[in-house]
C-alpha positions as CSV (number, residue, x, y, z in Angstrom):
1,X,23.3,5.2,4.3
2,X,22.6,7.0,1.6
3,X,20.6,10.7,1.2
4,X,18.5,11.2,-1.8
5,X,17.8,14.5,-3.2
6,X,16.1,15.7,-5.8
7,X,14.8,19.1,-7.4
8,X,12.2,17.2,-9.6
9,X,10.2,17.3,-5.7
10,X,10.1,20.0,-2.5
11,X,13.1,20.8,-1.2
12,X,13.3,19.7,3.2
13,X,11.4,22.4,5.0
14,X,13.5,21.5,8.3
15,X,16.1,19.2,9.3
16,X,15.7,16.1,7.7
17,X,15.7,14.6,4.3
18,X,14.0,13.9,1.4
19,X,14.5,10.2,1.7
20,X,17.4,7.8,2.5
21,X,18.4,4.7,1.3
22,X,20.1,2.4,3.6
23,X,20.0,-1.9,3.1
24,X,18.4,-1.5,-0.3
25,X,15.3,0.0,1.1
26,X,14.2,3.7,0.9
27,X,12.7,5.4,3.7
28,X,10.9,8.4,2.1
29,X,9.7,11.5,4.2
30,X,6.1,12.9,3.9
31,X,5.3,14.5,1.1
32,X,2.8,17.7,1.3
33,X,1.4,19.1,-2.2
34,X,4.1,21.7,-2.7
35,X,5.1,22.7,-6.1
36,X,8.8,21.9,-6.6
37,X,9.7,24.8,-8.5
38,X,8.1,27.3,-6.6
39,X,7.2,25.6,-2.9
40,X,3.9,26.8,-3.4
41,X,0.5,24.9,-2.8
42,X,-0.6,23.2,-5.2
43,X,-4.7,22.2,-5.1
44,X,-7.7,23.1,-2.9
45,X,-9.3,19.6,-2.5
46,X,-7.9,16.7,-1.1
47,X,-7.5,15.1,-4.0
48,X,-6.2,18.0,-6.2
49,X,-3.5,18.0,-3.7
50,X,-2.8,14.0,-3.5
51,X,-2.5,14.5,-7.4
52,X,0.9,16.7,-6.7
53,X,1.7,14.6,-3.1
54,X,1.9,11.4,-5.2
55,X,4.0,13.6,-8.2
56,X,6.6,14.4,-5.4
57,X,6.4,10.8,-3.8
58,X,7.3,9.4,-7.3
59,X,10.3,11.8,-8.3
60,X,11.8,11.2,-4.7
61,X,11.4,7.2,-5.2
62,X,13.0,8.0,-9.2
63,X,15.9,9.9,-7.6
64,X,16.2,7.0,-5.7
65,X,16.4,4.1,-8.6
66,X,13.0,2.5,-8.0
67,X,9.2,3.6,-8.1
68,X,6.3,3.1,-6.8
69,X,5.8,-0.3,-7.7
70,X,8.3,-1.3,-5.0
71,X,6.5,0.3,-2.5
72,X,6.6,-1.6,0.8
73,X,4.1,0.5,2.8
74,X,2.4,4.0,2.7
75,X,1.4,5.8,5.3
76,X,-1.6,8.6,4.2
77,X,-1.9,11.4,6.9
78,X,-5.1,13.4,6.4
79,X,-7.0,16.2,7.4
80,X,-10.2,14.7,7.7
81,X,-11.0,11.2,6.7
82,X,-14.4,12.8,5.0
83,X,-11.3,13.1,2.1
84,X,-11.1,9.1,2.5
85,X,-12.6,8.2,-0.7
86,X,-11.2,11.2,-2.8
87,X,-7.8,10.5,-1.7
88,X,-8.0,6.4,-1.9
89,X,-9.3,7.1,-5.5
90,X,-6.6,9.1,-6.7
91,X,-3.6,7.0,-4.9
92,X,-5.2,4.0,-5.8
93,X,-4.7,5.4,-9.4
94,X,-1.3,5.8,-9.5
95,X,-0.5,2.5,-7.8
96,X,-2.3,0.9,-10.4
97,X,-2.4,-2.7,-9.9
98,X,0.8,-2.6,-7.1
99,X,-0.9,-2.8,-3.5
100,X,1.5,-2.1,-0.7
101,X,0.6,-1.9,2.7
102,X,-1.0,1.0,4.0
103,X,-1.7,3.1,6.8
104,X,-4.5,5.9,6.6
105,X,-4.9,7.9,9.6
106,X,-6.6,11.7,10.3
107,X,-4.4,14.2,11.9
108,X,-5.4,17.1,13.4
109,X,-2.9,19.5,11.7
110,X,-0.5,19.0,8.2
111,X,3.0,20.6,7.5
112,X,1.5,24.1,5.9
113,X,-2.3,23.0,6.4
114,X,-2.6,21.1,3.8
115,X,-4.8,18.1,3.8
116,X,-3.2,15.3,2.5
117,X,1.1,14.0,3.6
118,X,2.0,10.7,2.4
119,X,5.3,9.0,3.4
120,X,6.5,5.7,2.1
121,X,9.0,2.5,2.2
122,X,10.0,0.8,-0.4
123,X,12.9,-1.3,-1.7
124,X,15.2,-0.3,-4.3
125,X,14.8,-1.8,-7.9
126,X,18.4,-2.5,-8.5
């Protein structure tokens, strides 16, 4: 098993990490909009803050050797699915043609109150 870290994405807020590599798949944590240089917030719409979530999902799946277009499956937690369409919009986006599979469920509270986490799986490109 192996941890991947990364200061191009948020540093662990708790006791866990930012993803881990173990078999040749990566299990990523969730990712909240949080600028990596300064752990602020970035955006006030959902999908102003899935821009930076998907960002911080790509440089934890880069620190890992592989991308996004090995992910496995996605899991996008959110605030209220009125942010559905916003947020499927804007991830659909940077999966371009790639379509993993994909959980989308609302929550009634985010890490920090943000309105959009996404976690993923994916295998590694090596």
């Amino acid at each position: 098993m192996d941890i991947v870290s990364t200061p191009d994405a948020p540093a662990a807020i708790g006791p866990y990490s930012q993803a881990i590599v173990s078999g040749g798949i990566v299990y990523c944590s969730g990712q909240i909009p949080l600028d990596p240089g300064t752990m602020e917030l970035v955006g006030e719409t959902a999908a102003e803050q899935c821009e930076q979530v998907m960002k911080n999902l790509s440089a934890v799946l880069k620190a890992a050797g592989t991308s996004l277009g090995h992910a496995i499956r996605c899991t996008i937690f959110l605030a209220s699915m009125d942010d559905f369409a916003a947020v499927n919009e804007v991830y659909g986006r940077h999966l371009g043609d790639h379509r993993p599979a994909r959980a989308t469920v609302a929550v009634k509270t985010l890490p920090k109150n943000v309105l959009v986490e996404i976690d993923a799986i994916a295998e590694t490109s090596a």
